[in-house]
C-alpha positions as CSV (number, residue, x, y, z in Angstrom):
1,X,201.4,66.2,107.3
2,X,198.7,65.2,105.3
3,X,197.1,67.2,102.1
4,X,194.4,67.7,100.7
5,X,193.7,69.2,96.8
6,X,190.3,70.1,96.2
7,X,190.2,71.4,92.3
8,X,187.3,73.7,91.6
9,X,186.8,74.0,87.9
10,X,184.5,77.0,85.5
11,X,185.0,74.8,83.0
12,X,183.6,71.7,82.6
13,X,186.1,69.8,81.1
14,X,189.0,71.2,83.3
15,X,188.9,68.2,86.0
16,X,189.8,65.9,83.4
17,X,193.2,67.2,83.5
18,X,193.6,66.6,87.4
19,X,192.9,62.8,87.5
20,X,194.2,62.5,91.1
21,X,191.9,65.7,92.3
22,X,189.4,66.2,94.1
23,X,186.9,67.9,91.5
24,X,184.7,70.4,92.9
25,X,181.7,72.5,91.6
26,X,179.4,73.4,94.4
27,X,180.8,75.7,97.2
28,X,178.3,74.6,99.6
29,X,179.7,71.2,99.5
30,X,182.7,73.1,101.1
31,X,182.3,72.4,104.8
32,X,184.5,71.6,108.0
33,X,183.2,68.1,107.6
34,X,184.3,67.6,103.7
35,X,187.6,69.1,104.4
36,X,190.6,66.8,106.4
37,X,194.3,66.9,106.3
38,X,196.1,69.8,108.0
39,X,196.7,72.0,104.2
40,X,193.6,71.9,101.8
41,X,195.1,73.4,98.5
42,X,192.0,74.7,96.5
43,X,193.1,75.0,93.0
44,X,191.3,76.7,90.1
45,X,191.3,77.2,86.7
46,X,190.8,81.1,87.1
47,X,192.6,84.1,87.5
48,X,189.5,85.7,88.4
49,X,190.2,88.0,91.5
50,X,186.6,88.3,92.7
51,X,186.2,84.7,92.4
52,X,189.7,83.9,94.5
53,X,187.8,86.5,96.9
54,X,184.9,84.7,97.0
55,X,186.7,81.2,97.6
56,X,188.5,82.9,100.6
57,X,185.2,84.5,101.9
58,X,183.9,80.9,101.9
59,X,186.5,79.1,103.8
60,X,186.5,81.4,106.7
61,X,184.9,79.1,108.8
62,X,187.9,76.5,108.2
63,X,190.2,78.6,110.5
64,X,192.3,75.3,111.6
65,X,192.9,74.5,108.3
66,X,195.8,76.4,106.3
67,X,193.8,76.8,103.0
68,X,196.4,77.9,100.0
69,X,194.2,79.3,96.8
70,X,195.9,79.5,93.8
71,X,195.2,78.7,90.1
72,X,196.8,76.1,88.2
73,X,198.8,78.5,85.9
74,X,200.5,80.0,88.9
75,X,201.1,76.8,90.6
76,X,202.7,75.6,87.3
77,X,204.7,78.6,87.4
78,X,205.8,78.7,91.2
79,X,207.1,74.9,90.8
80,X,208.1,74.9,87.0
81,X,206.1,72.5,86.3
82,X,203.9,72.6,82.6
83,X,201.0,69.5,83.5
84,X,199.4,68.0,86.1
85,X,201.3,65.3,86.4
86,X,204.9,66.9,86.3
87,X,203.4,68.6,89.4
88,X,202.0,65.7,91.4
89,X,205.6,63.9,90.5
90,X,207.5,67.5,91.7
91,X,205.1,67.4,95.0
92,X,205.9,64.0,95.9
93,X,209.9,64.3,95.6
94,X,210.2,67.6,97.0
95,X,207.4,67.6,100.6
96,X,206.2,65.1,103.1
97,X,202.4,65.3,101.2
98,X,200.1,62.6,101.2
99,X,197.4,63.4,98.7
100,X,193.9,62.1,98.7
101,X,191.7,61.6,95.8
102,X,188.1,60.7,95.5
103,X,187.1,57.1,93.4
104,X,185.2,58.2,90.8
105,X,181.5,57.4,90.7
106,X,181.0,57.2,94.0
107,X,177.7,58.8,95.0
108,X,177.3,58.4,98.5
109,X,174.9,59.8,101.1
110,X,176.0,59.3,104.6
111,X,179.8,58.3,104.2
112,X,182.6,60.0,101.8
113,X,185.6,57.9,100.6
114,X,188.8,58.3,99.4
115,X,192.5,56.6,98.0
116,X,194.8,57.7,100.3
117,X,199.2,57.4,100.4
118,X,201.8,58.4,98.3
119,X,200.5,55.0,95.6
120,X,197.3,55.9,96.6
121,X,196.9,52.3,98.2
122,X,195.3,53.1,101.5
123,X,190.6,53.4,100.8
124,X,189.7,55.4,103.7
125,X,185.8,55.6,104.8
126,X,184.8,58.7,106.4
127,X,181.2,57.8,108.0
128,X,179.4,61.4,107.3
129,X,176.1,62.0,109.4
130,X,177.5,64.9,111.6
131,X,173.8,65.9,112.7
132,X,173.4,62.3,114.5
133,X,176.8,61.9,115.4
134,X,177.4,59.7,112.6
135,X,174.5,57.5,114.2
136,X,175.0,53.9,112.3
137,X,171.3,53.4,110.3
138,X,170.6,51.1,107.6
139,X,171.3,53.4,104.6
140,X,174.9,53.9,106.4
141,X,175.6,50.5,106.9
142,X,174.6,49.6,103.0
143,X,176.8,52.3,102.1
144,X,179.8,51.1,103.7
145,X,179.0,47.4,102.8
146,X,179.5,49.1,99.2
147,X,182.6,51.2,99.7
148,X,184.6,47.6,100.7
149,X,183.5,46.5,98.2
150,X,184.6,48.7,95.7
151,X,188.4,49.2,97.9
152,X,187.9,44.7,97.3
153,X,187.9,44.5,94.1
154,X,190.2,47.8,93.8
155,X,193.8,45.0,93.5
156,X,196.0,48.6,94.1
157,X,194.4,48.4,97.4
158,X,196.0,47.1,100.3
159,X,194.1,48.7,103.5
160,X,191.3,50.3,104.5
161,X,190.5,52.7,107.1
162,X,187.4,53.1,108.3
163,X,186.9,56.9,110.6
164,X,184.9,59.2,111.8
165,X,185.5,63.1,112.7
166,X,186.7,64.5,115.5
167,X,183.6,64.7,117.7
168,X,182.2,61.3,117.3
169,X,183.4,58.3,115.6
170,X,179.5,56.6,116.0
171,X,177.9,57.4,118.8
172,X,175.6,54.4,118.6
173,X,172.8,52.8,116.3
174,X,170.2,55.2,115.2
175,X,168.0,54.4,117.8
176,X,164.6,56.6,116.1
177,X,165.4,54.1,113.1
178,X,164.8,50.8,115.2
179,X,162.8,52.2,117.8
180,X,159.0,50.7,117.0
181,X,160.5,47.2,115.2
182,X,159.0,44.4,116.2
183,X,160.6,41.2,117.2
184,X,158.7,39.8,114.1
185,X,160.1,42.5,111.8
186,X,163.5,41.5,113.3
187,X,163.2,37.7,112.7
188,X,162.1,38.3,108.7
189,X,164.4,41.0,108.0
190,X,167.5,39.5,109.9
191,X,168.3,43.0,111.6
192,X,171.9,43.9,111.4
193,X,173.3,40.8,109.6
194,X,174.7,43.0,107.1
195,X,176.9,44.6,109.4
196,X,179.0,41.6,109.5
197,X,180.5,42.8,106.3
198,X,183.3,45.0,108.0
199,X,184.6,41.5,109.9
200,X,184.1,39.8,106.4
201,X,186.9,41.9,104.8
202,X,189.5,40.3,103.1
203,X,192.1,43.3,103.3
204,X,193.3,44.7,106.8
205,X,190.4,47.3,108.2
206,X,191.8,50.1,110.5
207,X,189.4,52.0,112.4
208,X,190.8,56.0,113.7
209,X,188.6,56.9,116.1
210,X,187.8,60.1,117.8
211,X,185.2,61.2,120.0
212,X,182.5,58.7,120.7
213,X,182.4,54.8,119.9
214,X,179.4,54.0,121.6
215,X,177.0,51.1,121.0
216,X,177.2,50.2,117.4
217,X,179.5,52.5,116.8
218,X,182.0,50.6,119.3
219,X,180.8,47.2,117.5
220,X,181.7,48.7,114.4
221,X,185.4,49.5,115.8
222,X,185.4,46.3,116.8
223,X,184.7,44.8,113.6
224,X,188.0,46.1,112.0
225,X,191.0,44.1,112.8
226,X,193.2,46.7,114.2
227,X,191.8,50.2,116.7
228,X,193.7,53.2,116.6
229,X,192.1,56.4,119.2
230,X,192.5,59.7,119.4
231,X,192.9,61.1,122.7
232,X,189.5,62.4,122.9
233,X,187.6,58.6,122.3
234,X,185.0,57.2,124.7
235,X,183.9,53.7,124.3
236,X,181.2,51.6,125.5
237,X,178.1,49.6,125.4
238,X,175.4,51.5,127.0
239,X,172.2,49.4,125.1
240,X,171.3,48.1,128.8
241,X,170.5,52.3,129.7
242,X,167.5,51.7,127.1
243,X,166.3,48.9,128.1
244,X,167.9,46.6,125.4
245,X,171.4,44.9,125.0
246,X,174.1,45.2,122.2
247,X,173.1,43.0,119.0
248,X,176.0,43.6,116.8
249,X,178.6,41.5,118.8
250,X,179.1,43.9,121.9
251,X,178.5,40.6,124.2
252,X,181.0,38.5,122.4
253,X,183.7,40.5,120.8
254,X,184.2,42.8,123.8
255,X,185.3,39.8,126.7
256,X,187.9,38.6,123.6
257,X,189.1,42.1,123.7
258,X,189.4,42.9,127.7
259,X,188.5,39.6,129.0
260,X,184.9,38.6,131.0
261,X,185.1,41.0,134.3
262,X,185.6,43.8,132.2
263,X,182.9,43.1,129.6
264,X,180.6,42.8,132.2
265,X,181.1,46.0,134.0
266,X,180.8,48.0,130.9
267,X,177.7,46.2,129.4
268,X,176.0,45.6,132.7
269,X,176.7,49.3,133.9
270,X,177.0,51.5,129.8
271,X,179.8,53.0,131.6
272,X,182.1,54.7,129.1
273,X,185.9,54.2,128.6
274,X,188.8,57.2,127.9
275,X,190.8,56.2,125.1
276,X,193.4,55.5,127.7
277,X,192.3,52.9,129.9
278,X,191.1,51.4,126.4
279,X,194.8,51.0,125.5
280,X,195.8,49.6,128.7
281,X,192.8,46.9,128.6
282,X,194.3,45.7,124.9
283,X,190.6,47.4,123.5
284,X,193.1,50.0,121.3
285,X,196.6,49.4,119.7
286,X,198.0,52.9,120.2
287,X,196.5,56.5,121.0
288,X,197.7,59.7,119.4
289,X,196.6,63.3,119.6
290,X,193.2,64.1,117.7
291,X,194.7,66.3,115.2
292,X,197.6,63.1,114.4
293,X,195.2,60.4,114.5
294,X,194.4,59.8,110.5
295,X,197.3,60.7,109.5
296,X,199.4,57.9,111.7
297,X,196.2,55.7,111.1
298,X,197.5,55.8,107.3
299,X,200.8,55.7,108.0
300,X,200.2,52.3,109.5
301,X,197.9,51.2,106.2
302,X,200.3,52.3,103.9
303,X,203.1,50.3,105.9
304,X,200.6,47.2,105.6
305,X,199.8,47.8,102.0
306,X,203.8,47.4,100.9
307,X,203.2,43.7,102.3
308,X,202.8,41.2,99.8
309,X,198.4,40.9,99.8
310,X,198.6,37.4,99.4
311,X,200.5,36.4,102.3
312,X,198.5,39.8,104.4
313,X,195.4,37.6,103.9
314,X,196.9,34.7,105.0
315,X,197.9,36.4,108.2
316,X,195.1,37.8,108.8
317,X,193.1,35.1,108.3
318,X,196.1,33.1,111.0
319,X,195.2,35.5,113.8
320,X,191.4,35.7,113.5
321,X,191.2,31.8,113.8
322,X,192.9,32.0,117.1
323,X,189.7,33.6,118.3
324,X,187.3,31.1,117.0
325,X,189.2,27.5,117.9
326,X,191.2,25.8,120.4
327,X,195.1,26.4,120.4
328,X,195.7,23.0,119.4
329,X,193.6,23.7,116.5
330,X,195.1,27.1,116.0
331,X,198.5,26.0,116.3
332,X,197.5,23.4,113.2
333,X,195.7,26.1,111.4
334,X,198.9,28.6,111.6
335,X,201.2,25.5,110.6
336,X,199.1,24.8,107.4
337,X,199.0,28.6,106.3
338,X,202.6,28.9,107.0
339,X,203.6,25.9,104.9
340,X,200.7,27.7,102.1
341,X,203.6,30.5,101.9
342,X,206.1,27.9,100.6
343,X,203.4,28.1,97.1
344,X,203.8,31.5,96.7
345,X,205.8,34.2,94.4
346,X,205.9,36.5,97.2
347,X,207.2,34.2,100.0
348,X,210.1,33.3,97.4
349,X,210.8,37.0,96.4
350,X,210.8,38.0,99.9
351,X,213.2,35.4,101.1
352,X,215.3,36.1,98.0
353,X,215.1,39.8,98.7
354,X,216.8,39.9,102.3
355,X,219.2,37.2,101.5
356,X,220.3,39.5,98.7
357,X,219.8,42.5,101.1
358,X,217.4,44.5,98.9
359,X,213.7,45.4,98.9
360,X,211.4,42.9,98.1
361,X,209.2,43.1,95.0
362,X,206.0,41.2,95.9
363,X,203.5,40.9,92.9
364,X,200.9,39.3,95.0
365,X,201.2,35.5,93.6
């Protein structure tokens, strides 16, 4: 079940109170789109009936969401609980709740972001353009660059999800964005180098798709290290329908996926693929329902993110080597990182830990 608080505050220094909140001042920032989880719990500082009307009035377009309205002072009361953090601590030991919180200072225009997990360890990037179908353009792209790197540097941090909503996850590059560059313009500018970034990450990157993952948007999916689909996801490479081809490693990461046969019919042809027969081609690691998909996306980044980061990196890094080298050179590579782990804190702690039969404290050294 996941949960999401959104605190709306009259006063302006009430939100300092609810560190782990979502705080909240505009209504109209209220929308299907800004909302996730399956409970939003809309707390206010207020006991103001007209305003709790008004709140309720205002989510009535949310009707698959169960929204609960209360204010603080009779949450505190229903759960016996005096501040805000006796109540996040009564939460967590007493429901499944997962709740997410927005990094402060974030300022973003076409994506949203948020700390998600019971030790808020899991950054999730919600690309935000639902007009365009979350249509990848530059100012996107720049923003996401940004977001990994704040969820980089962040060291509580141990996975990152990168979604979508339910409708689309990208459905492509903004095409009215590119559409009169030159190839001069292209050349100088280095068009779409940036996007490496995603495949650059340091830290496990999850994409949860849903809907469409088309064009860029399927590159970007490809970028992250591990796909996870809803049951609704289309994929594919349809550049050759417009008279162009992909240029964000469509052509090259695609035949790694599903091998060369397969590549080639869904570049050559922009056919699009169920979320399904993506599975069964090795394209996606597992499909779940629509409604499911985030929630068992972080389920799996909060699984990765009790790993020890250190020797996560080092795996990581193991794997994607096997797709750039020979498997002599691989089998080398692995050898050498494997021996690396006999340096480490965490390889010792870990060994330590199920000798002794006990959890493992890894302190990422």
């Amino acid at each position: 079940m996941l949960f999401q608080y959104i605190w709306i505050s009259t006063n302006n220094n009430s939100g300092s109170n609810f560190p782990f909140f979502k705080e909240l001042n505009n209504l109209s920032k209220l929308s299907t789109d800004f909302l996730y989880g399956d409970y939003v719990g809309v707390l206010i500082d207020s006991l103001n009936l007209s305003l709790q009307l008004h709140l309720r009035t205002s989510l009535k377009f949310t009707a698959s969401k169960k929204i609960v309205i209360m204010s603080f002072r009779s949450i505190s009361k229903l759960v016996g609980c005096k501040t805000s953090a006796a109540f996040i601590d009564n939460v967590f030991k007493t429901h499944n709740v997962r709740l997410f919180s927005s990094p402060a200072g974030d300022n973003f225009e076409f994506i949203k972001t948020s700390t998600v997990g019971s030790k808020n360890n899991v950054g999730v990037i919600t690309l935000n353009r639902p007009k365009a179908l979350n249509a990848l353009c530059n100012g996107l792209m720049l923003e996401v660059a940004k977001a990994l790197d704040g969820f980089e540097s962040d060291s509580n941090i141990g996975a990152i999800v990168i979604t979508g909503s339910e409708k689309a996850f990208a459905a492509g590059a903004d095409i009215k964005e590119m559409q009169n560059n030159t190839y001069s313009h292209c050349i100088r500018t280095s068009f779409l180098e940036h996007w490496n970034r995603v495949s650059k990450t340091a830290k496990p990157v999850l994409a949860a798709v849903n809907g469409y993952a088309l064009g860029g948007g399927c590159e970007l999916a490809m970028m992250c290290d591990i796909i996870y689909a809803g049951e609704n996801a289309k994929f594919g490479q349809p550049e050759i329908l417009i008279g162009t081809i992909p240029g964000a490693g469509g052509t090259q990461r695609l035949p790694r996926y599903v091998g060369k046969s397969k590549a080639m019919e869904i570049a050559l042809t922009g056919c699009q693929i169920p979320a399904q027969e993506a599975e069964k081609m090795g394209l996606v690691a597992r499909v779940f329902p629509v409604d499911k998909l985030l929630d068992e996306v972080v389920k799996v980044g909060e699984k990765i993110a009790s790993n020890s980061p250190l020797i996560t990196r080092m795996c990581k890094e193991s794997v994607n080597v096997a797709f750039e080298t020979t498997l002599a050179e691989g089998l080398h590579f692995e050898k050498r990182m494997f021996h690396g782990t006999f340096a480490t804190k965490d390889r010792l702690e870990g060994m330590t830990a199920f000798v002794e039969k006990r959890p493992p404290n890894f302190t990422n050294e």
